[in-house]
SEVEX-458388 format. One record per residue: residue in one letter; x, y, z of N, C-alpha, C, CB in turn. Coordinates in steps of 0.001 Angstrom, whole numbers, plus 500000, padded with zeros to 6 digits. Atoms other than C-alpha are relative to their C-alpha. Glycine has a CB too. Layout:
# residues N
AXYZXYZXYZXYZ ...
//
This chain:
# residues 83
X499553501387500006364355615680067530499204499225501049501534499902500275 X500518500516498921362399613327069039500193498702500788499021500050499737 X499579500535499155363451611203072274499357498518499516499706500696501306 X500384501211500412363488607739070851500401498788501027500580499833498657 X499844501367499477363651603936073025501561499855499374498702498768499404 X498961500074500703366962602884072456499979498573499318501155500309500833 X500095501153500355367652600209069873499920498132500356500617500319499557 X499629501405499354368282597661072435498937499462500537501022500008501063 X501253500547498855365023597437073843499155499157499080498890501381500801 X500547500795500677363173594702073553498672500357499008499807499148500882 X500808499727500968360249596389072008500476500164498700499397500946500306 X499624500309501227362076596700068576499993499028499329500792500197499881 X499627501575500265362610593117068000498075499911499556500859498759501876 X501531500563500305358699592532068580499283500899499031499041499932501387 X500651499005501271357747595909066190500080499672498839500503501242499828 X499331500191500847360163594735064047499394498303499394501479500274500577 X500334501016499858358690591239064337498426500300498856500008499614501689 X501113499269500398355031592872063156500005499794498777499935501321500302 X499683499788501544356123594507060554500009499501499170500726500244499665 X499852500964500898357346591665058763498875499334499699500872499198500341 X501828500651500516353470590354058778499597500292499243498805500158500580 X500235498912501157352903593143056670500712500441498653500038501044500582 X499444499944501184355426593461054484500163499667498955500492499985500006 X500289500325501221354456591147051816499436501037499531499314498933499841 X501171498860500533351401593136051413500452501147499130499312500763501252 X499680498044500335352984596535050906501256499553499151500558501440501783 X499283500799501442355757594286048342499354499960499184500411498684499940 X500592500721501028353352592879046248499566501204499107498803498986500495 X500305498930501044352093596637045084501420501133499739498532500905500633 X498743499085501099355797597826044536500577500689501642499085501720498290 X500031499264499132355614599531048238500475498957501176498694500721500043 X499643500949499148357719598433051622499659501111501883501980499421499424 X499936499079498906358123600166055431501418499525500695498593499901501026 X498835499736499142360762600841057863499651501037501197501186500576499083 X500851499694498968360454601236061267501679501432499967499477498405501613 X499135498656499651362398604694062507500377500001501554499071501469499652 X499881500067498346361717604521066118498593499447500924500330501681500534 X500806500131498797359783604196069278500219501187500778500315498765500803 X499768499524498789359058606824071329499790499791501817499593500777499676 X499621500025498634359347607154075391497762499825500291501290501927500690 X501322500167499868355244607345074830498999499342499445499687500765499964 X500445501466500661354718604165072931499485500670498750498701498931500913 X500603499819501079354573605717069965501136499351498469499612501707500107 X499323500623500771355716603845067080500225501080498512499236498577499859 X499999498780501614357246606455063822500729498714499086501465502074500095 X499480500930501293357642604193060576500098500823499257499220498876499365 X499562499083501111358592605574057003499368499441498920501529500140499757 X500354501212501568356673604049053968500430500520498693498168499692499620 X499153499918500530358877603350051181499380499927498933500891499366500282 X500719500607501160358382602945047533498442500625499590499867498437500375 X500875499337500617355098603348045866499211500430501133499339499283498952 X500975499652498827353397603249049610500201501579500371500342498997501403 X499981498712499558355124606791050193499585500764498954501218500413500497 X500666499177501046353298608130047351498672499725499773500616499897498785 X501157500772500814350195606588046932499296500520500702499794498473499825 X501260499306499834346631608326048135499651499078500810499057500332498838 X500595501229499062345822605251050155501041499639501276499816498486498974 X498794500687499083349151605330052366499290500618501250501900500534499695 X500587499652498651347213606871055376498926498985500415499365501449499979 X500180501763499568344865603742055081500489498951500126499499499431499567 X498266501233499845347822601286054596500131500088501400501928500655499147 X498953499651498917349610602712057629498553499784501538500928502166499621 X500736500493498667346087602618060163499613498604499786498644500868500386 X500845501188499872344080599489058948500991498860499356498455500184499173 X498788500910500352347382597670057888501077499750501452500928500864498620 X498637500105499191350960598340059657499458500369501448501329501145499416 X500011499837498887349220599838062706499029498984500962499768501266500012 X500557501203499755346587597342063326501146499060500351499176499547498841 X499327501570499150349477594446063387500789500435500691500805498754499217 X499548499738498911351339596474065346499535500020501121500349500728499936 X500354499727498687349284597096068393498894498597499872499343501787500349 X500541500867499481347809593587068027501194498950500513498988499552499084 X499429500671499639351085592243068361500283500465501664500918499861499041 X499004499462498667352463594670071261498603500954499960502074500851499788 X501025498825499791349211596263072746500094501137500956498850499470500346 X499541498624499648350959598517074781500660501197499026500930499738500936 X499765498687500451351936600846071849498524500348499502501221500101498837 X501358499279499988349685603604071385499467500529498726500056501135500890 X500322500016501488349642604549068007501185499916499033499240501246499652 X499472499999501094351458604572064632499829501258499075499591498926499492 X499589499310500452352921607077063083500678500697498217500401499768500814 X499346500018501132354253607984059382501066501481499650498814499759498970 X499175499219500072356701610147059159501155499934498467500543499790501345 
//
């Protein structure tokens, strides 16, 4: 199990903030995300939903998409995760 930020912290709000930049995108082909956590070492674990958790391209989605606007919004996290 791994030691997650707790929901209250403000970093959620601004991940969560991100995300939503992205989420048309990953709508429009049938596919959405959901964030899971934060860990204690700025690591952000999302879940991609829909056709994105199936699709041959979700490991490019998830770096040159969701993780890109993540760490341009909040450049203290360190990477992105898919879990």
């Amino acid at each position: 199990m791994k030691d997650y930020l707790p929901n209250s912290d403000p970093l959620y709000d601004k991940v969560i903030s991100a995300l939503e930049t992205v989420r048309p995108y990953l709508q429009v082909d049938g596919g959405d995300c959901q964030l899971v956590g934060i860990t204690k070492d700025m690591v952000v674990d999302v879940k991609l939903l829909g056709a994105c958790g199936s699709c041959p391209m979700s490991t490019l989605t998830l770096r040159a998409g969701v993780e890109q606007a993540i760490k341009k919004a909040i450049p203290e996290i360190a990477r992105v995760e898919q879990v």
